[in-house]
C-alpha positions as CSV (number, residue, x, y, z in Angstrom):
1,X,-18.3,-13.8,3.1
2,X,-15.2,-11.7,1.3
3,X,-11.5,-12.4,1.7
4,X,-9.0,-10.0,1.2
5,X,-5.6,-9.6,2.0
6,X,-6.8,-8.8,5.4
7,X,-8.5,-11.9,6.4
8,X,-11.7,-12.9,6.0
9,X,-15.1,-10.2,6.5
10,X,-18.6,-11.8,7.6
11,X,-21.9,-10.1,7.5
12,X,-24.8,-11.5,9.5
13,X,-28.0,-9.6,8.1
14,X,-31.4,-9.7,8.7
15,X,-34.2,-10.0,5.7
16,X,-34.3,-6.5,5.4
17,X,-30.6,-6.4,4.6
18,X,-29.4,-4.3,7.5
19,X,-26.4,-5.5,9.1
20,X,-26.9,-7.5,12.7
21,X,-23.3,-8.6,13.3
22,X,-20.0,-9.2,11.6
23,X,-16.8,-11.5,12.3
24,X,-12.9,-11.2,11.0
25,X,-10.7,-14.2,10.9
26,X,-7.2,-13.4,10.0
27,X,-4.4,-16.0,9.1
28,X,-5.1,-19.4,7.0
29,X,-2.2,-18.6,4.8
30,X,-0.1,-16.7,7.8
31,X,2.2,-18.1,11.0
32,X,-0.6,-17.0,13.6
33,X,-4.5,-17.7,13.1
34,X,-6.7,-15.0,14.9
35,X,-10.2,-14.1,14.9
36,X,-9.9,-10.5,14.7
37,X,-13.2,-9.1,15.5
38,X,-16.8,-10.2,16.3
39,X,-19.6,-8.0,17.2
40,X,-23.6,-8.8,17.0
41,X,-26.0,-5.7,17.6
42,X,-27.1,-6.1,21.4
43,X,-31.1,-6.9,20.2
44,X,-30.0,-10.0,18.1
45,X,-27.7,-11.3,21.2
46,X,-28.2,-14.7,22.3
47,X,-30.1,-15.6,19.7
48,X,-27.3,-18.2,17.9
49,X,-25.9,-14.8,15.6
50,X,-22.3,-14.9,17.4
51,X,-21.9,-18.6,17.4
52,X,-22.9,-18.7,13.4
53,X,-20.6,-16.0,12.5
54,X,-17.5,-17.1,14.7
55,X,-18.0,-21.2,13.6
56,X,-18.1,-19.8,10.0
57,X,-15.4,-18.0,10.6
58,X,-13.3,-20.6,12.3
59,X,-14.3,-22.8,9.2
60,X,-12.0,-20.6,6.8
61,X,-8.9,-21.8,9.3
62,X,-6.6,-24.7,9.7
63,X,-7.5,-26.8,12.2
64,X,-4.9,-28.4,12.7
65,X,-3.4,-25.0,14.3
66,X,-4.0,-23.3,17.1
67,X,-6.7,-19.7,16.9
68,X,-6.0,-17.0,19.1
69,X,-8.5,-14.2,19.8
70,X,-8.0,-10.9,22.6
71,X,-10.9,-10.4,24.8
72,X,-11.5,-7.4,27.5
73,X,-10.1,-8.9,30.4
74,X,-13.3,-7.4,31.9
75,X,-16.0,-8.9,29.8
76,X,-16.7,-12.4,31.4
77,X,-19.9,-12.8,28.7
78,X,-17.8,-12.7,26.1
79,X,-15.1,-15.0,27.5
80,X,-18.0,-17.6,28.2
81,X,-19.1,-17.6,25.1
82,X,-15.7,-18.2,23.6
83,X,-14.9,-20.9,26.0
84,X,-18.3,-23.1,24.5
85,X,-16.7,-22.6,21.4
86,X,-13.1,-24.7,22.6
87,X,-11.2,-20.8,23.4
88,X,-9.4,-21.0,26.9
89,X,-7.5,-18.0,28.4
90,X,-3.6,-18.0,28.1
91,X,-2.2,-17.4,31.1
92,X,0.3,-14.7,31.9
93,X,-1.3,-13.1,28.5
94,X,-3.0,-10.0,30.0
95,X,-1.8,-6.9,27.8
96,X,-3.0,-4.1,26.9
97,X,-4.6,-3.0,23.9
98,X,-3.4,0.1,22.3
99,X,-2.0,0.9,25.3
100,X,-5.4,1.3,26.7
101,X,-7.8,-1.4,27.0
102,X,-6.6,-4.5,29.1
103,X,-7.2,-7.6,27.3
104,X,-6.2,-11.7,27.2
105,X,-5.6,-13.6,25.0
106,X,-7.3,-16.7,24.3
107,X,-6.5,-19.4,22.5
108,X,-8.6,-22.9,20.2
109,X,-6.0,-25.3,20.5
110,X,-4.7,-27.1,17.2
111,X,-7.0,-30.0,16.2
112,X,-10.0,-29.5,18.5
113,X,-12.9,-30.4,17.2
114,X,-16.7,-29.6,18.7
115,X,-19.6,-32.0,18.9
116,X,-22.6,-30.0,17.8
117,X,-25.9,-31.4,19.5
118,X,-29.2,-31.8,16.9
């Protein structure tokens, strides 16, 4: 894990050292928390990759205030698996990004708090 000025960079690697999947979270010191980016290579997918990168990420945050995220408005997997980890859509959020790519927002709510099963 590296922070920077930019947030906060993740690496998820396998024992070979080549890179599987990666995770930004922006904003402990800032107005607005966001976890900028999260991507795992499609072989290591459901394998528990995402949810260790995006709870380590989330980990670097206040949680006593609310994390916001964009997803493709399209991508129902993704929003899924950001709804198990407390992320509900915002409604009346749908933008697009870069004037291209249609996305919502979703949002942690301030103080939540997950119960992990063993």
């Amino acid at each position: 894990m590296v922070s920077g000025d930019q947030g906060t960079y993740m690496v998820a690697e396998c024992r070979n050292g080549d890179v599987i999947g990666v995770a930004v979270a922006q904003g402990a010191q800032a107005e607005r928390q966001s976890l900028k980016a999260l991507y795992v290579d499609a072989a290591f997918r459901s394998h528990g990759v995402g949810s260790a990168l995006a709870r380590t990420a989330l980990t670097g945050l206040d949680p006593a205030r609310p994390v916001d995220l964009e997803v493709a408005r399209f991508n129902r997997g993704a929003q899924r698996f950001y709804a198990r980890l407390g992320f509900q859509a915002v409604l009346g959020s749908d933008a697009l990004w870069r004037g291209v790519l249609p996305v919502v927002t979703m949002r942690r709510p301030a103080g939540w708090c997950e119960t992990l099963k063993p």
